[in-house]
N, C-alpha and C positions, 0 to 999 in steps of 0.2 A: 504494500500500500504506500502511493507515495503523500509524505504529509506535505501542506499548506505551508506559509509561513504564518500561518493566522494560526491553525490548528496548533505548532507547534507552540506557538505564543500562549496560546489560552491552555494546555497541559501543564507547560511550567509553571502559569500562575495558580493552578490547581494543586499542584504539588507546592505552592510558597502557602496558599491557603491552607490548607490540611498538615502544616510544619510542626505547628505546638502539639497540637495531639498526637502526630508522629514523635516527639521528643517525650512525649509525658508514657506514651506506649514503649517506649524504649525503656525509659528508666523503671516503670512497671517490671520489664523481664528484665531487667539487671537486679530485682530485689529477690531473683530467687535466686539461690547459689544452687545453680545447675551445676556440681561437678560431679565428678564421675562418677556413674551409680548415685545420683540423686538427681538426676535431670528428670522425673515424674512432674513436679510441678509445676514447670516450667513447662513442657509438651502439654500439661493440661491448660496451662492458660492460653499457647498461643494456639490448641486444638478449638476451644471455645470461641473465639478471636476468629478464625476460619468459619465458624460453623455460623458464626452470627451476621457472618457476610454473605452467606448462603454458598460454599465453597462445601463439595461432599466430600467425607470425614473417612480418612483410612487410619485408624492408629494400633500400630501392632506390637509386640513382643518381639527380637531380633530371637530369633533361634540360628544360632552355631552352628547346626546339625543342616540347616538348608542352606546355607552358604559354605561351607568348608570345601564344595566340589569346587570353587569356582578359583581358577586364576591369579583373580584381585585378593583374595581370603588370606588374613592377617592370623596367627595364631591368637586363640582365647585363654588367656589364665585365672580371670575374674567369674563373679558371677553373674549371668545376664537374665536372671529369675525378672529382673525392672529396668531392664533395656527398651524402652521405647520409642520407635519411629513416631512421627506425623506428615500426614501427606492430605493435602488439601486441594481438591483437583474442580474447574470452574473450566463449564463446555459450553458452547454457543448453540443459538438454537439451529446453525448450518455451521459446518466444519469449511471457512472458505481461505483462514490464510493460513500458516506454517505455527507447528505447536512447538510450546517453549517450557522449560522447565528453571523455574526461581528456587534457587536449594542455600541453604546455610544451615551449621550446626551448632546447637545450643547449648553443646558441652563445654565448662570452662576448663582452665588448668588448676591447680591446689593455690591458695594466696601468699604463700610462707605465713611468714610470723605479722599477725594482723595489728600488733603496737608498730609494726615500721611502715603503714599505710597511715595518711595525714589522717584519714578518717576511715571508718569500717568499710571494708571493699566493698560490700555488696548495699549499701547504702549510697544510691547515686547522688552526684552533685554538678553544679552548671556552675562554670567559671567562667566569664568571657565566652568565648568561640567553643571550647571544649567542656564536654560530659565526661568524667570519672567514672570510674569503676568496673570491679573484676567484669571483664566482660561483654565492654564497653564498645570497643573498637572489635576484639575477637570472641563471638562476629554478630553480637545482640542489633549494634545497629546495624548491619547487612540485612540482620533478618526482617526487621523493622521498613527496610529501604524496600526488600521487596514486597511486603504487604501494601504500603502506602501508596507504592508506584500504582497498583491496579484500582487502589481506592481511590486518586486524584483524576482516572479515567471516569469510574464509574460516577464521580460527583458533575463530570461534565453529563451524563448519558451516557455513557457506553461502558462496552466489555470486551476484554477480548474476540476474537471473530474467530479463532482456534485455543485449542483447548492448553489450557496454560496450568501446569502444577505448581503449587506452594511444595516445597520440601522443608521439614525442619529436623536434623538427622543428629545422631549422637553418634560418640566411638570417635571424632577427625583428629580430635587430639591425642590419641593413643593407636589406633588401629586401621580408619579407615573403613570399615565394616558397616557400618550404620547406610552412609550411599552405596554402596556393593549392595548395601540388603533391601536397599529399592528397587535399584537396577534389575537385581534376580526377580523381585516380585513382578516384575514387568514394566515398571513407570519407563519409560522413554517417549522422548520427542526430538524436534527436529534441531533444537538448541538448546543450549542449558547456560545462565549466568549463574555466577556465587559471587557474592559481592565482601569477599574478605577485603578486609586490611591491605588493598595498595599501592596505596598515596596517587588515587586519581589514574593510576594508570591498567595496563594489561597486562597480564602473564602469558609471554612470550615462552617459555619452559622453566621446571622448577626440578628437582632433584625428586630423586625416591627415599626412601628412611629404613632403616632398619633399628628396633629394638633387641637386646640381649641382655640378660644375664647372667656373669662368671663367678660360681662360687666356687672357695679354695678350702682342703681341709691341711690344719699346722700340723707341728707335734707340740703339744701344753707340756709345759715345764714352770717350774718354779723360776722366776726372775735372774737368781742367784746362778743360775745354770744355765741362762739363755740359750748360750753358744752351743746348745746339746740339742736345743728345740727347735720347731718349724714355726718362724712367726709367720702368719699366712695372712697378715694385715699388709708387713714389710713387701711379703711376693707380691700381693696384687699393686702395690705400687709399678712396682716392677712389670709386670702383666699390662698394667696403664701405658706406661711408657713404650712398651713395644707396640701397642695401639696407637697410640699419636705417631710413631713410625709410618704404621700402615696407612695411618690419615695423611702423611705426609707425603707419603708416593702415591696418593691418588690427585692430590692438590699438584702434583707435578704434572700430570697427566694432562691437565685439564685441555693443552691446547687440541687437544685430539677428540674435544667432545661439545658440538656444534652448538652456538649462544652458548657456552660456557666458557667461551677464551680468555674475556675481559673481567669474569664476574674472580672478583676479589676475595680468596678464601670458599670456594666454593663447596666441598668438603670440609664438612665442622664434624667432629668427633667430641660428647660431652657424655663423664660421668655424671648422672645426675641423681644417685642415689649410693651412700657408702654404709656398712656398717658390718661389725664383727667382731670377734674376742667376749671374754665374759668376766674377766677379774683384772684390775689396773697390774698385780704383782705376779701375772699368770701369762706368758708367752702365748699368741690368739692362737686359738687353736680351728678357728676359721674366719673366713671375711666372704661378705657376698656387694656385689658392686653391680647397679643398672647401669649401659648404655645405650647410648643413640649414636649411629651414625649417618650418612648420608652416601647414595651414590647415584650416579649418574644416569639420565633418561635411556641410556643404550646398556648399561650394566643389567647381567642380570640376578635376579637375588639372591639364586641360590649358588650362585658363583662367587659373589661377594661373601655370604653368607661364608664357604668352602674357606675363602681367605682367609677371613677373620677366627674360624678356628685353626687353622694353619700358624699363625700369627701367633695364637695364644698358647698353642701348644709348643712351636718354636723357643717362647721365651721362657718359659717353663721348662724344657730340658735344662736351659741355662741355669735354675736352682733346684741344688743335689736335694731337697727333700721333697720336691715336688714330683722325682722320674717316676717312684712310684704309685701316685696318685697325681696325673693329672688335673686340671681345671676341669668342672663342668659348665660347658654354655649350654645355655637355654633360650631360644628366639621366643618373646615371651609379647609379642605386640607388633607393633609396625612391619611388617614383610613386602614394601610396596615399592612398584616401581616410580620412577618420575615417568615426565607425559614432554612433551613437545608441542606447542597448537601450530601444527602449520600457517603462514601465512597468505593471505587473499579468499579464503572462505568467504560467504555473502555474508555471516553470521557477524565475522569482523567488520565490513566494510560498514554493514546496520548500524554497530555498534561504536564505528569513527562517526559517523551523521552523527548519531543521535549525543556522541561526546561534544563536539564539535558546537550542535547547538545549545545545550544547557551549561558549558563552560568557555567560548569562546577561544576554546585553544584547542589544537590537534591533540588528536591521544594519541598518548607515549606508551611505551611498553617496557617490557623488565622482565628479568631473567631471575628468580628466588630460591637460595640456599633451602626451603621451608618447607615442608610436606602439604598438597593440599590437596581434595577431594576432588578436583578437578580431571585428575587422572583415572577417575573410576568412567567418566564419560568422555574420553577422547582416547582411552588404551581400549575398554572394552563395550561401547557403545557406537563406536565410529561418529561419536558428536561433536560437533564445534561446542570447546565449552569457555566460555569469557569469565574467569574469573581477574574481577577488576572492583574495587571499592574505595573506600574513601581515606583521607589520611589519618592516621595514628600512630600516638605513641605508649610505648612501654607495655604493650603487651608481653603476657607474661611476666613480669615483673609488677614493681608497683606502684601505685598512682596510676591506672593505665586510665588513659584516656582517648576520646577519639574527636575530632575537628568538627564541630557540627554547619558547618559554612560548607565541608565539604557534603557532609552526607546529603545534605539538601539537594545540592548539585548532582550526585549520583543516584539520588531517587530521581530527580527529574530525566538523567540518562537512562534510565530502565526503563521510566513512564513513556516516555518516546520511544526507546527500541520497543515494546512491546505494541506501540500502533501501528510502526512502521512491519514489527515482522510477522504479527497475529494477525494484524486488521482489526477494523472495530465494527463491534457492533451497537447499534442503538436503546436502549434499554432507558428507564424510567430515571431521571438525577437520583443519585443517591442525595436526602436530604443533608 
């Protein structure tokens, strides 16, 4: 559908109308600490939210056991008894232009220690330009941008003219699993945006992730006699270090793996979880350590995967009390590859117009060290997927916060890509 300059004009100011309530809706889902294994009431509120727009209601249970066959399929170590999808699907009364799928996920990361946030994470706050809190930027107002965007159509008359999914998925910060378990249930269409965190621009290709972890067993001695025992705190130092190794000959590599020449550190290698031993006068008599690392859109995982016990088994011959007991790894999460978005799809070109018109500057693109769900529909969906959102900082860390000058602007780039690539249809103003 090609839009007007009028139509585009009267959208955006639909989307500047319906702003505060999009902001007061946002800060509403930053008050629930969806993290992991608590995102229930956070999926019930924006299920209700859906349902009250007259959007039909898919909300399911992730079962492990229907996704495990597949490809994308991240190992499970938790319990997924309160893993819940929502899927919020809005069909025209004719199927006339190309269907689109709006996905973001409502699971946060942990806060650390919540006296080193100015104010409680999950109590939002408006500063100037920027919203606070756990959650804020990743990717509450994503999810928020794509609600609104179909509300500021419908407050003109209209609706999509093809059938457009809301997705609100859990598992992206750890596994990836939650989009894989839509995908399997059948949701596809002819495009998909995710409106993460960034900074105004497109994801040009982003890396794949892997989760691990390496527990060590010592030998316990009394202090007095160290030099007799296996401290297996000391080894996994040791163990770390020949890891950053391995990260360090992938970060060599990089000019050999396409949009990845220029990106600065592209391979991040992070302990992000340490602990082990049981008495301060007692030699550890084990250590167990999480990792994340990162590889490449053409690597494959279980290749990588191969490495990194090679790696760890290598530097382990190196200490005499480990030969007989190796390290054990355990892929315990992320098993996913990166994606690549080719360029010149129609889905991009939509999506340069519709930047183009609600920020008056060319959309940029970007290459991210970062895992994101994008890869579930452009590795095994064959879908143009635009993940592109708005600026933020400190995600994952604290204080995070996200721009709200920008999110405005990138609801109104959704609100336009979805006229231009659904079509509209005419329907009653929303009051």
């Amino acid at each position: 559908m090609t839009l007007t300059a009028d139509l585009r004009h009267r959208i955006l100011a639909a989307v500047d109308a319906g702003f505060e309530d999009q902001i007061r809706f946002t800060e509403d889902l930053i008050r629930y600490p969806s993290l992991r294994g608590q995102e229930q009431t956070a999926q019930d509120f924006l299920a209700r939210a859906l349902s009250q727009r007259g959007y039909d209601l898919d909300r399911w249970r992730i079962d492990p056991e229907e996704i495990r066959h597949h490809p994308g399929f991240s190992p499970v170590t938790v319990d997924y008894s309160n893993a819940y999808n929502v899927v919020g699907t809005l069909r025209p009364k004719a199927e006339q232009g190309r269907s689109l799928i709006l996905n973001g996920h409502v699971d946060v990361v942990p806060t650390g220690p919540a006296e080193m946030w100015s104010q409680p994470p999950f109590e939002p706050r408006r500063e100037g330009d920027w919203l606070y809190g756990r959650g804020s930027g990743d990717m509450k107002a994503g999810i928020a941008a794509n609600i609104f965007a179909v509300d500021a159509l419908a407050r003109l008359g209209y609706r999509p003219a093809a059938t457009l999914y809301q997705q609100s998925v859990i598992e992206e910060e750890c596994t990836g699993n939650g989009a894989l378990a839509c995908l399997v249930r059948g949701y596809r269409a002819d495009a998909a945006i995710i409106p993460e965190p960034e900074d105004d621009k497109l994801v040009r290709a982003n890396v794949g992730v892997l989760w691990f972890n390496v527990r060590l067993t010592g030998q316990p001695v009394h202090v007095r006699e160290a030099g007799t025992g296996g401290d297996a705190i000391g080894a996994a130092y040791r163990i770390i270090e020949g890891l950053r190794g391995l990260e360090a000959r992938w970060n060599d590599d990089q000019s050999k793996h396409r949009f990845f020449e220029d990106v600065e550190h592209p391979i991040n290698f992070n302990v992000g979880r340490i602990e082990g031993g049981d008495w301060a006068s007692t030699v550890p008599a084990w250590c167990s350590f999480d990792c994340r690392i990162a590889i490449y859109p053409d690597q494959d995982p279980d290749a990588a995967a191969a490495e990194i016990e090679s790696c760890i088994r290598d530097t382990a011959a190196t200490i005499p009390f480990l030969a007989n007991r190796l390290p054990e790894v355990t892929f315990n999460g992320f098993y996913a590859r990166g994606y690549v978005l080719e360029p010149g799809s129609e889905a991009e070109e939509t999506l340069a117009r519709s930047h183009f018109a609600s920020f008056a500057d060319p959309l940029g693109t970007i290459v991210t060290p970062g895992y994101l769900d994008g890869r579930v529909f452009v590795i095994y969906a064959d879908t143009p997927c635009l993940v592109y959102g708005p600026v933020s900082q400190a995600i994952h860390g604290f204080d995070e916060k996200v721009s709200l000058s920008s999110v405005r602007k990138i609801t109104g780039t959704i609100a336009l890509f979805i006229a231009e690539w659904c079509g509209l249809e005419e329907i009653a103003p929303a009051g």
